[in-house]
C-alpha positions in Angstrom: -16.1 -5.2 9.7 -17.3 -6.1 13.4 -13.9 -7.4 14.0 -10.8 -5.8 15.5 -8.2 -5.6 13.2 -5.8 -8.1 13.7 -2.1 -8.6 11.7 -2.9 -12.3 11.3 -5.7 -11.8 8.5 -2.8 -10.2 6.4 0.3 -11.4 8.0 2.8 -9.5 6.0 1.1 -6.0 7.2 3.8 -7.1 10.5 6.3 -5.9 8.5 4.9 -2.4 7.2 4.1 -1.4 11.1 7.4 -2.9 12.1 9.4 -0.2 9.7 6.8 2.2 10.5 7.9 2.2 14.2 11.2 1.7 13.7 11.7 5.5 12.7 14.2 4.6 10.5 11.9 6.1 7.5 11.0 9.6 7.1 8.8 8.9 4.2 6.7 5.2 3.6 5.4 4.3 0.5 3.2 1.3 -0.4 1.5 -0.4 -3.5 -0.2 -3.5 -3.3 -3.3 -5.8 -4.5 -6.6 -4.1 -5.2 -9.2 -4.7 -2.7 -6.4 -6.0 -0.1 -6.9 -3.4 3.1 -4.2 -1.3 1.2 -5.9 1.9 1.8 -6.5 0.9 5.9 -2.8 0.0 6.3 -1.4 3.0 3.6 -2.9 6.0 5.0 -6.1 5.3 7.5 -4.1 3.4 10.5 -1.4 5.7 10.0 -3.3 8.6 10.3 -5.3 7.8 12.8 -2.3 7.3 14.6 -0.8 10.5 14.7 -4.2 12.0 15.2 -4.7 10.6 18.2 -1.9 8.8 19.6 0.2 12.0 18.9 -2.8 14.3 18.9 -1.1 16.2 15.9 -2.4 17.9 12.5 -2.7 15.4 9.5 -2.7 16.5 5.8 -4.6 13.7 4.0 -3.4 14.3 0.4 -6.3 13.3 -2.3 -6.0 13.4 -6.3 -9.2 15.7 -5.9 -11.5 17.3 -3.4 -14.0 16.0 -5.2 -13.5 12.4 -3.6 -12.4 13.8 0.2 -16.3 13.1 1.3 -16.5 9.5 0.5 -12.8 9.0 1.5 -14.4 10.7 5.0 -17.8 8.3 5.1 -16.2 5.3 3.0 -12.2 4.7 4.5 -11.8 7.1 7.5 -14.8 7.4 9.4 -15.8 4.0 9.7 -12.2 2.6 11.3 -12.5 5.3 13.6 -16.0 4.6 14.8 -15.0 1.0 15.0 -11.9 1.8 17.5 -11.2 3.0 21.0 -11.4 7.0 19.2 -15.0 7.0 18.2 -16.0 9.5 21.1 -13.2 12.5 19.3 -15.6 12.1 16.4 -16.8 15.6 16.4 -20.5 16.1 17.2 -20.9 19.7 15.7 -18.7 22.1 13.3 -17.2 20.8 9.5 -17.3 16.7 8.9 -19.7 16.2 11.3 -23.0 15.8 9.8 -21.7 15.0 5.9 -21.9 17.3 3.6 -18.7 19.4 1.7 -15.7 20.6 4.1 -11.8 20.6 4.0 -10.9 20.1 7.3 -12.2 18.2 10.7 -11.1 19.3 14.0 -11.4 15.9 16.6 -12.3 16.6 20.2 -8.8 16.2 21.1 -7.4 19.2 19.0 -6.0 17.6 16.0 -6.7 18.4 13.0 -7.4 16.0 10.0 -6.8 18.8 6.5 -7.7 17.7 3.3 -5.9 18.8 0.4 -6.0 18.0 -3.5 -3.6 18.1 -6.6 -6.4 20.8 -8.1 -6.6 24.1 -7.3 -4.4 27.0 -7.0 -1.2 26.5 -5.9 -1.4 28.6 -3.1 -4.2 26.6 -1.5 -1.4 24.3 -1.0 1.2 26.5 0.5 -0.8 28.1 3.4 -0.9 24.8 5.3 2.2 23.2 7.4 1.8 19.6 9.7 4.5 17.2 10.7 2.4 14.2 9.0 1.3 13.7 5.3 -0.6 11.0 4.3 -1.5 10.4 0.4 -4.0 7.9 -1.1 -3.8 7.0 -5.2 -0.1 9.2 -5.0 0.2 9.0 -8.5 -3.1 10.8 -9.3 -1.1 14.0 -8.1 2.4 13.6 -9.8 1.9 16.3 -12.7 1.8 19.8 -12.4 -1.1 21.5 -13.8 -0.6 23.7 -17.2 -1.0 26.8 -15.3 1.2 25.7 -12.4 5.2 27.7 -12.1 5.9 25.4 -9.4 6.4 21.8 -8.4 4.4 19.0 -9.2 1.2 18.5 -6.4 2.7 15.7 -4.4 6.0 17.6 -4.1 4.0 21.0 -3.2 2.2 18.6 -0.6 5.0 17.4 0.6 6.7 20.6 0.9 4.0 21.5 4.1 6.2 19.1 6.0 9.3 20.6 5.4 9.6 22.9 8.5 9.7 20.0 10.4 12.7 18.6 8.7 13.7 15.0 9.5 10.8 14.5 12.2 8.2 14.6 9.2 6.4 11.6 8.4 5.2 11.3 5.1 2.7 8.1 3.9 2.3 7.6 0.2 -0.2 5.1 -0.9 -1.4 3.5 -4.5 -2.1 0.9 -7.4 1.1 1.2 -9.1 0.3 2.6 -12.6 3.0 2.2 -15.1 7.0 2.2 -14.8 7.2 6.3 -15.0 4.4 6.5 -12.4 5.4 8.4 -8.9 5.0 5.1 -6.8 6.6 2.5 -9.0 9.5 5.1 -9.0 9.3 5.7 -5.3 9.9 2.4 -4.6 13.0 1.6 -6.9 14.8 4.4 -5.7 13.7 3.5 -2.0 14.2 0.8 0.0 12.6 -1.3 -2.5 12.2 -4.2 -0.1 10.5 -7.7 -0.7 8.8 -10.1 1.8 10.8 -13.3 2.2 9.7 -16.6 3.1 10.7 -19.7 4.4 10.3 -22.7 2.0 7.6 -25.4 4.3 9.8 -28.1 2.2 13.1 -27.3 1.8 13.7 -24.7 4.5 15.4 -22.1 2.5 14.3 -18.7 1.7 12.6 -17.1 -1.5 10.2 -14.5 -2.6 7.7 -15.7 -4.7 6.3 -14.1 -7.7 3.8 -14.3 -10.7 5.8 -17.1 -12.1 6.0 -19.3 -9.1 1.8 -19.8 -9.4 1.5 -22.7 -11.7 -1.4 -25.4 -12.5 -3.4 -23.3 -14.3 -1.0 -23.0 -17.4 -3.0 -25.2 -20.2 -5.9 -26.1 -18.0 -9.1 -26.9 -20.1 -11.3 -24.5 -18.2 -10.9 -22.2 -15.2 -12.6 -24.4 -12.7 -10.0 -26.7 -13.3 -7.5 -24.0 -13.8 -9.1 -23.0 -10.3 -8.8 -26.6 -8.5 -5.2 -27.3 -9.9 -3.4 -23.9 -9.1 -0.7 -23.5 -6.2 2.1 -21.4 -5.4 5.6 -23.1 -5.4 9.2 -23.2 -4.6 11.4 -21.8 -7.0 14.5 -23.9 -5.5 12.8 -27.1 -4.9 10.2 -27.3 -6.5 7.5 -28.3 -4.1 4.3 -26.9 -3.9 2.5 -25.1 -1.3 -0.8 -25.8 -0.1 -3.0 -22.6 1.4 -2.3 -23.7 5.2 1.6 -23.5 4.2 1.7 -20.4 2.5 0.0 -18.6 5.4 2.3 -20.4 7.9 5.4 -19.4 5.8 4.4 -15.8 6.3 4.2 -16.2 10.5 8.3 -16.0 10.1 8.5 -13.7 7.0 11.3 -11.4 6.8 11.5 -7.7 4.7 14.6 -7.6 2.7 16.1 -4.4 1.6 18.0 -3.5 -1.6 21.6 -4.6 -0.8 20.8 -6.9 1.7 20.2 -10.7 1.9 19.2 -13.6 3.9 20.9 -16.6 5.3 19.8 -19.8 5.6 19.4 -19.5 9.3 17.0 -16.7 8.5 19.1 -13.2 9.1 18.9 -10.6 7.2 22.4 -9.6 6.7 24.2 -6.5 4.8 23.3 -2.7 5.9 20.2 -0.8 5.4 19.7 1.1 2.3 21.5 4.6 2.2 17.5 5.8 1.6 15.1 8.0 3.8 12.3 6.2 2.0 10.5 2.4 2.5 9.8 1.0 -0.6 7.4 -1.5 0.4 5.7 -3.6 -1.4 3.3 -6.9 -1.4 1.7 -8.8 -3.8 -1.0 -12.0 -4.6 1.1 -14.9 -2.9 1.2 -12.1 0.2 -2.6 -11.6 -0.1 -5.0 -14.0 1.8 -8.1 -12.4 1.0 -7.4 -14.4 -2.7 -7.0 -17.7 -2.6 -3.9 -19.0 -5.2 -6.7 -21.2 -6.8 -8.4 -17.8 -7.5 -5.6 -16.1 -8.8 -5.5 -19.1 -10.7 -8.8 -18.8 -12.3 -7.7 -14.9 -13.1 -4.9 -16.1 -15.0 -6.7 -18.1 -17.3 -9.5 -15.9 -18.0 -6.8 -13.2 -18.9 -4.7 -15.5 -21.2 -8.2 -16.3 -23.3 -9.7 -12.5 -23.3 -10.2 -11.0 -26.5 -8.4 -8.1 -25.3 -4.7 -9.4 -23.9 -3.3 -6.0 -23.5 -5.8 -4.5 -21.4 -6.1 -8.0 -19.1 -2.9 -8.4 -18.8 -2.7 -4.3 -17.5 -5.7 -5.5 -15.2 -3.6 -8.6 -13.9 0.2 -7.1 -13.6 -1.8 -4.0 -11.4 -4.7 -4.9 -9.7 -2.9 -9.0 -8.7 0.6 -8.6 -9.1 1.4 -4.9 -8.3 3.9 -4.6 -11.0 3.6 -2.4 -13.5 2.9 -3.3 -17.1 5.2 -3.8 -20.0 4.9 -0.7 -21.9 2.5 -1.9 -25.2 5.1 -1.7 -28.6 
């Protein structure tokens, strides 16, 4: 806030515009962290884009009408009041003095149309754009009881379909559990991870829950806290904060197929997929320190309730999906 957004607070967010512009994608989907500008990068940005770089209709898809106000005055109002669009804010008509609406017309013509998973299906049908976005995607993958057709996401998607392979489609979300729409998504996508090159040895690896160590038998979680790092999983040398964030300056996005040399290239061909899996995760997230993930750790290993911590830590740190409970 009071800052202009700039790819070097979340370095890995280089990669997400990169395939965003690289049209090779007719539909992106992302999960990450909790509380890591997921929601800016996922479906504000790229709205906001089309809006009013391409002065075109936007569908913002939403689990419920119920939330589209405070996505309005919480997420989407605020980033465009803080950019160079503030004055296509509109100044009279629906959205712009608060209250309940479905739909806000800019000063520039485009429209920004909210639409839910509830409802009737035919509230969904009577609307077509070019551009989708979706926030918490898997809060509209069921049909409801009374509902002959599609699920909601697929009915939202379906307003695209006129436009064929020039539709753009953004899907955003926590991942919830292995069956969940964006955990699936991203499998059967691209299903790309974020490489980095080792500060130590030089070579190139993706780091994950296991490669954060120190806290493992620590006697409480400041310690926990002071001893934790992220390290190599070839050579076994630990990162210090200053490296991890340097490693990410070079990082490269790896598709499923592909892989990457030790001179850095990304070798093999792209997916045969109209869909980015994309994915980040803690070591990618610089708003959390490792020593805080750290301190997470332990307090999940002693809670009372390991199941639901260890949900809480696998979604909300590590966007991965939990082991189903037996």
């Amino acid at each position: 806030r009071g800052f202009r957004f700039s790819v070097e607070r979340q370095p890995h967010v280089r990669l997400w515009f990169e395939e965003i512009t690289s049209g090779r994608w007719k539909r992106h989907v992302l999960t990450g962290p909790v509380q890591s500008g997921k929601s800016l990068i996922g479906f504000v940005i790229p709205a906001m884009y089309h809006l009013f770089e391409h002065r075109e209709t936007v569908i913002l898809g939403l689990p419920s009408m119920e939330i589209a106000g405070d996505k309005w005055e919480m997420d989407i109002e605020p980033a465009i009041r803080a950019s160079r669009y503030r004055d296509l804010i509109p100044t009279r008509g629906t959205g712009s003095r608060g209250g309940k609406f479905d739909s806000i017309q800019f000063k520039n013509g485009a429209v920004l149309k909210f639409m839910s998973g509830g409802g009737g299906d035919k509230k969904r049908s009577a609307f077509t754009s070019r551009v989708l976005a979706v926030t918490e995607a898997d809060g509209l993958d069921a049909a409801g009881d009374s509902s002959r057709e599609a699920d909601p996401l697929r009915q939202l998607e379906a307003r695209t379909a006129s436009y064929g392979d020039r539709a753009r489609i953004f899907l955003e979300c926590t991942v919830s559990f292995e069956t969940g729409r964006t955990w699936q998504e991203i499998k059967n996508g691209s299903d790309s991870r974020i490489a980095l090159k080792c500060p130590h040895c030089l070579r190139w690896v993706t780091p994950g829950r296991e490669s954060l160590v120190g806290w493992q038998g620590a006697e409480d979680e400041v310690t926990a806290a002071e001893r934790s790092a992220y390290y190599c999983d070839l050579c076994g040398q630990m990162w210090t904060e200053p490296q991890r964030k340097t490693a990410h300056v070079d990082a490269k996005l790896v598709h499923k197929g592909q892989e990457i040399t030790e001179d850095g290239q990304v070798v093999g061909g792209p997916p045969r997929t109209f869909t980015l899996g994309y994915r980040y995760a803690a070591p990618n997230n610089f708003f959390r320190s490792a020593g805080e993930i750290g301190a997470a750790e332990w307090r999940a290993a002693k809670s009372d309730d390991n199941e639901a911590s260890e949900r809480e830590m696998c979604q909300f740190v590590w966007a991965v999906p939990p082991k189903p409970s037996v």
